[in-house]
Structure formats: C-alpha cells, structure tokens
C-alpha positions as CSV (number, residue, x, y, z in Angstrom):
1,X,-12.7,-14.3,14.1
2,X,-9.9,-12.8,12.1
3,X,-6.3,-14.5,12.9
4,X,-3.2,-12.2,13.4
5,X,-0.7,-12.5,10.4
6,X,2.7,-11.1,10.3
7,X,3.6,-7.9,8.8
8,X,5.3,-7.9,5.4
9,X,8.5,-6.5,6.9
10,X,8.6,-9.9,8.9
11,X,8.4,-12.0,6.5
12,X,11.4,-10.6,4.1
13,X,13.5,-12.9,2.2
14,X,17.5,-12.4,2.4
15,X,16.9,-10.6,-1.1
16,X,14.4,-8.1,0.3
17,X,11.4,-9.9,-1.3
18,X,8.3,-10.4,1.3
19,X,8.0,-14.3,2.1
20,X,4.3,-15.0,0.2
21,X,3.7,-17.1,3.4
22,X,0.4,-18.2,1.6
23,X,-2.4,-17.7,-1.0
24,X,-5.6,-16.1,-0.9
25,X,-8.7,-19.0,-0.1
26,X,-10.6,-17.4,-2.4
27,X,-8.5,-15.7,-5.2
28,X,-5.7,-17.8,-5.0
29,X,-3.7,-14.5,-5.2
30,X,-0.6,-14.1,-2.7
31,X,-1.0,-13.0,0.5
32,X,-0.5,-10.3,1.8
33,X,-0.8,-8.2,-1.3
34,X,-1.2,-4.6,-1.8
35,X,-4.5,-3.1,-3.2
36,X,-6.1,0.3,-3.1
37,X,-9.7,1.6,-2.1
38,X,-11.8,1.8,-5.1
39,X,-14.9,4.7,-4.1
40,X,-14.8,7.8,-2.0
41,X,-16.2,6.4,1.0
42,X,-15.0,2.7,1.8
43,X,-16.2,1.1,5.2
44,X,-13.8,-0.8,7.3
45,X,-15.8,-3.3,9.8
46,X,-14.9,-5.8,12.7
47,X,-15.5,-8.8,10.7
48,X,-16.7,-10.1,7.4
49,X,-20.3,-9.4,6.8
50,X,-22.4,-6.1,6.7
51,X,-23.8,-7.6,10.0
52,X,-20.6,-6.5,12.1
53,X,-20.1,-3.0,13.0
54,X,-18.4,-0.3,11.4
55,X,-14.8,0.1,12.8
56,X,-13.7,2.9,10.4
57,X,-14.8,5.4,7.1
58,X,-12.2,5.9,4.9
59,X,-13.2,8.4,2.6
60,X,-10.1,8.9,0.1
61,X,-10.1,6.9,-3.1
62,X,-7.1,5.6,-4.3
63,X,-5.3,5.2,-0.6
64,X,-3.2,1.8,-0.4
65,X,-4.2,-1.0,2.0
66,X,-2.6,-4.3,2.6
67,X,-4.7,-7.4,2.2
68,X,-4.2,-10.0,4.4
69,X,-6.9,-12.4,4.7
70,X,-9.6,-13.5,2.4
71,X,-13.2,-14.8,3.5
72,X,-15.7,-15.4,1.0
73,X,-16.0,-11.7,-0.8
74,X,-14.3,-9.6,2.0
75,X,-10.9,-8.8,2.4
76,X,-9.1,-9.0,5.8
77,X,-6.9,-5.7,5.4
78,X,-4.6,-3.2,7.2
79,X,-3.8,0.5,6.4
80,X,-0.5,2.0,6.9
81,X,-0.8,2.8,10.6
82,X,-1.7,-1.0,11.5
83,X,-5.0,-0.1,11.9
84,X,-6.8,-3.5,10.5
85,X,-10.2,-4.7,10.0
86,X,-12.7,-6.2,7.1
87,X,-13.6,-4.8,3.8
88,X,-16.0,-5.6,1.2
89,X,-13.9,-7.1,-2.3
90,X,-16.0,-5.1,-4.4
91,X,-14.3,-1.7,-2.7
92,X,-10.8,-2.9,-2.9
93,X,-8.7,-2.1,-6.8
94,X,-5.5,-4.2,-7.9
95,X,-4.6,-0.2,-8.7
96,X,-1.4,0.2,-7.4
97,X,-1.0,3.3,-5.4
98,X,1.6,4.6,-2.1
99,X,2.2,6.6,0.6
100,X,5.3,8.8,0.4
101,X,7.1,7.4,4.2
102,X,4.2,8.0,6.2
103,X,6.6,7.2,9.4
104,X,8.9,9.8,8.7
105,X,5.9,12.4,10.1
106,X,7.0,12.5,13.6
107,X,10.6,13.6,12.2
108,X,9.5,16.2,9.7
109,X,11.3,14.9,7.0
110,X,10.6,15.6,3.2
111,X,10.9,12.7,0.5
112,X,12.7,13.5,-2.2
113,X,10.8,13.4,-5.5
114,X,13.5,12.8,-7.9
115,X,14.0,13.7,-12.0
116,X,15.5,10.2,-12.4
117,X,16.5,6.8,-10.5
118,X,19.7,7.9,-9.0
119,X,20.1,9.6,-5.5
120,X,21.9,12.6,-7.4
121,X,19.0,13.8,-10.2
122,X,17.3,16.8,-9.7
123,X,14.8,17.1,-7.2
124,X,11.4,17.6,-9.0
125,X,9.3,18.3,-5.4
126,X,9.4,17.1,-1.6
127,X,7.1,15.4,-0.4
128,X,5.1,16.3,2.9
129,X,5.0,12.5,4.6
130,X,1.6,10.5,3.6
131,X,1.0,12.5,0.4
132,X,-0.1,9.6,-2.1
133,X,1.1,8.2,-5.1
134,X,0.3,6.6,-8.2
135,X,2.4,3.7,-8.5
136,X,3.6,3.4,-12.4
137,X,6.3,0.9,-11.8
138,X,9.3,-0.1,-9.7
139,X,12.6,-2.2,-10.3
140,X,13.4,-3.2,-6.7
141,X,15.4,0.0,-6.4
142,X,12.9,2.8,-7.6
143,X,9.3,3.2,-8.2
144,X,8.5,5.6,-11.3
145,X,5.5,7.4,-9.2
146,X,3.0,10.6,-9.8
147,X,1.5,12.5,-7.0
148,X,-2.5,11.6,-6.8
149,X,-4.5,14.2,-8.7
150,X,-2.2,15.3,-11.1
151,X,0.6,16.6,-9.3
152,X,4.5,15.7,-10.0
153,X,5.6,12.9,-11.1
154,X,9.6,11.1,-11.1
155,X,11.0,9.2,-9.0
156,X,11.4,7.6,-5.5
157,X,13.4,5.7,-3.3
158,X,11.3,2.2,-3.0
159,X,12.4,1.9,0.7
160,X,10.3,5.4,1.2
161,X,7.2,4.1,-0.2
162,X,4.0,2.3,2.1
163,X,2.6,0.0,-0.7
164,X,5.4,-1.8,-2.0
165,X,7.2,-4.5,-0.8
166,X,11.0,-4.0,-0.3
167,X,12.7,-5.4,-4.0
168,X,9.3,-5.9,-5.6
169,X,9.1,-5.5,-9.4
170,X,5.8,-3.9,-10.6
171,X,5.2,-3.1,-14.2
172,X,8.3,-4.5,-15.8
C-alpha cells in the first residue's frame, strides 16, 4: 500500500527550494521529482503491478506528473489536480515539461507569455490555464518555455508553472 507524502509546496525551504525529504529506493534520484508521460496513452493504476486495477488513462504525451514514490519499476505519482496513483517507469520521461497555472481556471485568468524575463517585456501570447509547456530552462525566477506542438515560445513567471519547484534551476 502506497504511503501519503507531502506535497512539494510543504516541504519548501526558506529559499523557495522543495526540501528533497528523501531519495528514490530504486533510482536513488530525489524525491519528489518532476517527470513527464512518455506515449499517447499512459495507464495510472491503484498500486504497483499490472495486477491492480486501472484507476485512470491519460492519453496526452508530454503532460507533467510528480513522482513520489518508487517500487521496483513503477513510479508512485500525482498529476496536477492531486489525483495520484501507480505508473509503470518505462512510461514516465526525465523530459521536463509544465502546465501554464492550472489553478487559475476557476478565476479565468490568462498567463502571460512574455518576450523576455522581466514582468514589463512584451507579451508574446496568453495563456488559457493548463495549456502545456516545454520546459527549456529556468533560473529560480523564469522558465524559458515553448507551448507543446510548436506554438509560442518566451517566457514565464516560474511561480505560474505546475512542474517546477518554486526557485529550481533547470538547464543552467
């Protein structure tokens, strides 16, 4: 039986950075840790084998999820509306990929796709909440991002972004 972790926002260091609380039993890699589902049709079940049932079918490559468990070759994960659940490793990518705010949806508010990494660029789109992204790389302030399937790319507040970890550095 899966145990119930913590969400990254809980564990935050006074810098921003999520506490790495601990490290994968299997990978060694940190947990929890961002990844991103690999095929077009990725199956989320209620524990770690094929002989558990089939909670969820994501069917959109590319969309972040949060790893928080390992067990043998599954992945203990959770998607950006807490949903959680087992996956198998092989369907999970290190790709680093985001969700433009997906909680500003029940507002209606637009994220700002900027021409540059200050708050007063020009604007190159906005961003309908949950559109994804392509994560190219982020300083702790900004993430350098392209919409998913060739649309837009510039730049966006980190803060704004499901799939990154407030202050994390990626790809610098």
């Amino acid at each position: 039986m899966a145990k119930e972790v913590a969400s990254a926002s809980d564990m935050a260091t006074p810098s921003g950075m999520p506490l790495l609380r601990q490290k994968g039993r299997v990978t060694g890699y940190p947990l929890p840790r961002f990844a991103s589902l690999k095929s077009d049709k990725v199956r989320m079940r209620a524990g770690p084998s094929t002989d558990y049932p089939i909670r969820y079918v994501y069917e959109a490559r590319g969309l972040p999820v949060e790893i928080i468990e390992e067990y043998d070759s599954w992945r203990q994960v959770r998607d950006s509306d807490g949903t959680s659940g087992w996956m198998s490793a092989v369907m999970l990518s290190g790709t680093r990929t985001g969700l433009a705010a997906p909680w500003h949806g029940t507002k209606g508010d637009l994220v700002v796709l900027h021409d540059r990494p200050i708050g007063t660029s020009g604007v190159r789109a906005q961003l309908q909440p949950r559109v994804r992204l392509q994560i190219n790389s982020c300083d702790g302030h900004w993430c350098s991002v392209a919409v998913q399937h060739g649309g837009p790319s510039g730049y966006i507040k980190q803060g704004l972004i499901w799939g990154v970890y407030p202050g994390e550095i990626i790809g610098r």
